[in-house]
C-alpha positions, 0 to 999 in steps of 0.5 A: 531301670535297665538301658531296655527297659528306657528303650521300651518306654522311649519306643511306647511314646513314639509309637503313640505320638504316631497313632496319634498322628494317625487318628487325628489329622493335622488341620489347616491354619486359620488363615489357609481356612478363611482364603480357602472358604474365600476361594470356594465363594469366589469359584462357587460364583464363577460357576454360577456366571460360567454358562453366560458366554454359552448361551447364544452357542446352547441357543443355535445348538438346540433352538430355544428363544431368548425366554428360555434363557432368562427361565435357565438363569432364573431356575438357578435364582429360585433354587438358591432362595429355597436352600436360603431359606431352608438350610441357610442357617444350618451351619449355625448349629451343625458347624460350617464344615460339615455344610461346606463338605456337601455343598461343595461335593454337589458343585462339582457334581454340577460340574459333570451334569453341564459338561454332558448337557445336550439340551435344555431339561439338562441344563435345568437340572444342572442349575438346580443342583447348582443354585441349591449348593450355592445357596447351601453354601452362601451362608456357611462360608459368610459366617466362616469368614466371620468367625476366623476374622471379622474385619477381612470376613466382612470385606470377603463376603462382599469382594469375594461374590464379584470376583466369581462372578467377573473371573467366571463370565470372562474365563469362560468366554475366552476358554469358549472362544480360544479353546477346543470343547467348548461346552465342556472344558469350563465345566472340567476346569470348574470340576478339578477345582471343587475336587480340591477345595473338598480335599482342602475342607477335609483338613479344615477344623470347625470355626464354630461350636454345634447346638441343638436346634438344626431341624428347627433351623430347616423350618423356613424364617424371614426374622432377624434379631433385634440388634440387627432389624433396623440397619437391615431395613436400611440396606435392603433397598440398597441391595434390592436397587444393585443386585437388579443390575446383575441379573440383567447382565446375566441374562439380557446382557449378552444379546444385547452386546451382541446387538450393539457390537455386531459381534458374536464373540463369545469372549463379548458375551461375557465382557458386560458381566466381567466388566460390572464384576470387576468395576465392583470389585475395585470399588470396594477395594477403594472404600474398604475404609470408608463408613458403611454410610458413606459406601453406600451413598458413593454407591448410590451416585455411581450407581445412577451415573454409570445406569444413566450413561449406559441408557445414553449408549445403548440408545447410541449403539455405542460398544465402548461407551457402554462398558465404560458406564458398565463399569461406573454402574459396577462401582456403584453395585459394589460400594452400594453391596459392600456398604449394605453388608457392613451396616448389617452383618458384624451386628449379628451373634456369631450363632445368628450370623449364618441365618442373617447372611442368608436372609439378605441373600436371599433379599439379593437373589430376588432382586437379581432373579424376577427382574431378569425373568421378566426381562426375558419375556419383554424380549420377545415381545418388545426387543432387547433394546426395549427392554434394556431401556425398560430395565434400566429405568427401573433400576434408576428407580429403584436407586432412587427409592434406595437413596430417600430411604437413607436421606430420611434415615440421616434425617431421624438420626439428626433429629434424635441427636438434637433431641438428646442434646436439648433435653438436658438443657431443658431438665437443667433449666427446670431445676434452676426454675 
């Protein structure tokens, strides 16, 4: 073979590794694809806390009542539950990728809508489409995190929501407070962040295998699979007793810090739900070791301490002492979410993981979003004070539910194990007989 005819072939190579090149893009590690699914939940969920500081600014701009700011938060609560329970086992038989790409597009796109609001029937919409791509999403990126590591997926799905949450309602509050557009920067903020991580999801391969069954999958479903329906049945009361607590700081809290602190701070409004978040978010950084058993009694004490001391400051009107117990009760809301989450969600198939994520969403959102509904009609007839003590009476409650309901299930957990330890010995006495 001549010297031209090498260079001939030597050139076709390199120009096929180039068209190769061309038409398949290069693909994000698996660890830059599970922190970037991460960061989407975590941003996702700022957005969703991000309106919390502006409130009390969109009220004096278009004179609405305290009412219309629970209806506001609990639009976004039931729009979330319906695309749960519509597409929030999509991914499982499309792939996540492709239930990423649409529901982060249509986040940033919320973005926009808030950002031109000028009154109610727009920011309605905007948490519409937003509670619909949160909900879309939810469930795709848990069993994302699931498929690339099971261990540090089963902790993000759990820290990652309160890290939104407490970074959104605080970031907000001080860009609101300290910044020029108010009403608009958080949103653009918010926007060019989407516009990233959809470039990002454009070089991330498929965690998971397509099968047939997707628009069966959009028939709306409440069953779990076996392996995982009597651990659920244990962990819903748990997320039932500490998704109530959100719901109330998203909603009521800020009118009511306003009455306890005399301020208007802005950067105030968005602290209670910060401080929660965050109080969450250490916990579970703490009991990451833990059993999921013991997470979710820590939880529970927390839970009815950091509540109870908090019934305590408002009744004081006392500012530090509330967020102190603020973030007591937040410990318990994330130990308590964590643990529910750990009993559950690494029993699930990797193919059921999706819809299993979403069921206990959507367990979480109407425990976060009725509550917080009927708070806001309460307030204007019975006053913020009245309706936090009201409020957090009922959460004691139904910690109170939550913690019987694990003590009767060590009770039978004993119990079957003393059984399997008599019977063998009875059989064994029988034979000697």
């Amino acid at each position: 073979m001549s010297a031209q005819e090498l260079e001939a072939g030597r050139l076709i190579r390199v120009l096929g590794e180039v068209d190769t090149a061309t038409r398949v893009p290069r693909r994000l590690p698996s660890n830059a694809a599970f922190y970037l699914q991460a960061s989407i939940l975590v941003f996702f969920l700022a957005g969703s806390s991000a309106p919390t500081p502006l409130y009390a600014l969109y009220q004096a701009r278009w004179g609405f009542s305290p009412i219309t700011t629970t209806i506001v938060f609990g639009v976004y609560a039931l729009a979330v539950l319906t695309a749960l329970l519509v597409v929030g086992s999509l991914s499982d038989h499309l792939g996540r990728r492709p239930v990423l790409l649409v529901a982060v597009a249509a986040q940033a796109v919320t973005m926009l809508i808030f950002t031109t609001a000028d009154g109610v029937p727009t920011l309605l919409v905007g948490r519409v489409l937003q509670g619909l791509s949160t909900g879309a999403a939810a469930g795709a990126i848990g069993a994302g995190l699931l498929d690339l590591h099971k261990a540090k997926g089963t902790l993000a799905n759990a820290v990652a929501p309160l890290l939104g949450t407490a970074s959104g309602a605080l970031g907000s509050g001080l860009l609101v407070q300290y910044l020029p557009a108010p009403t608009h920067l958080v949103y653009l903020t918010l926007f060019g962040i989407f516009v990233v991580q959809e470039i990002g999801l454009l070089f991330m391969a498929e965690s998971t295998t397509r099968r047939p069954g997707a628009l069966a999958s959009l028939r709306p479903q409440f069953g779990l699979p076996d392996a995982v329906r009597r651990p659920a049945l244990l962990a819903i009361p748990m997320l039932v007793a500490v998704w109530a607590l959100p719901g109330f700081y998203g909603s009521v809290g800020p009118a009511l810090i306003r009455r306890i602190s005399g301020s208007n701070s802005a950067v105030l409004g968005g602290l209670g739900l910060f401080v929660l978040a965050a109080g969450g978010a250490t916990a579970i950084a703490f009991l990451r070791t833990a059993s999921a058993r013991r997470e979710m009694l820590v939880g529970l004490a927390a839970l009815l301490t950091g509540v109870g001391a908090t019934l305590g400051a408002i009744a004081s009107s006392a500012a530090i002492p509330f967020f102190a117990a603020t973030a007591v009760a937040g410990a318990g809301f994330g130990a308590g979410f964590q643990g529910a989450i750990r009993t559950v969600l690494p029993l699930a198939g990797a193919h059921r993981r999706a819809g299993v994520l979403s069921i206990l969403y959507v367990v979480s959102y109407l425990a976060m979003g009725l509550p917080a509904v009927v708070a806001g009609f309460l307030v204007v007839h019975a006053g913020v004070v009245t309706t936090a003590r009201e409020y957090g009476l009922g959460v004691l409650v139904l910690a109170g539910i939550a913690l019987g309901g694990l003590v009767a299930s060590d009770r039978r957990e004993r119990g079957a194990r003393v059984m399997a330890l008599e019977c063998p010995n009875r059989k064994s006495l029988a034979g000697a007989n």
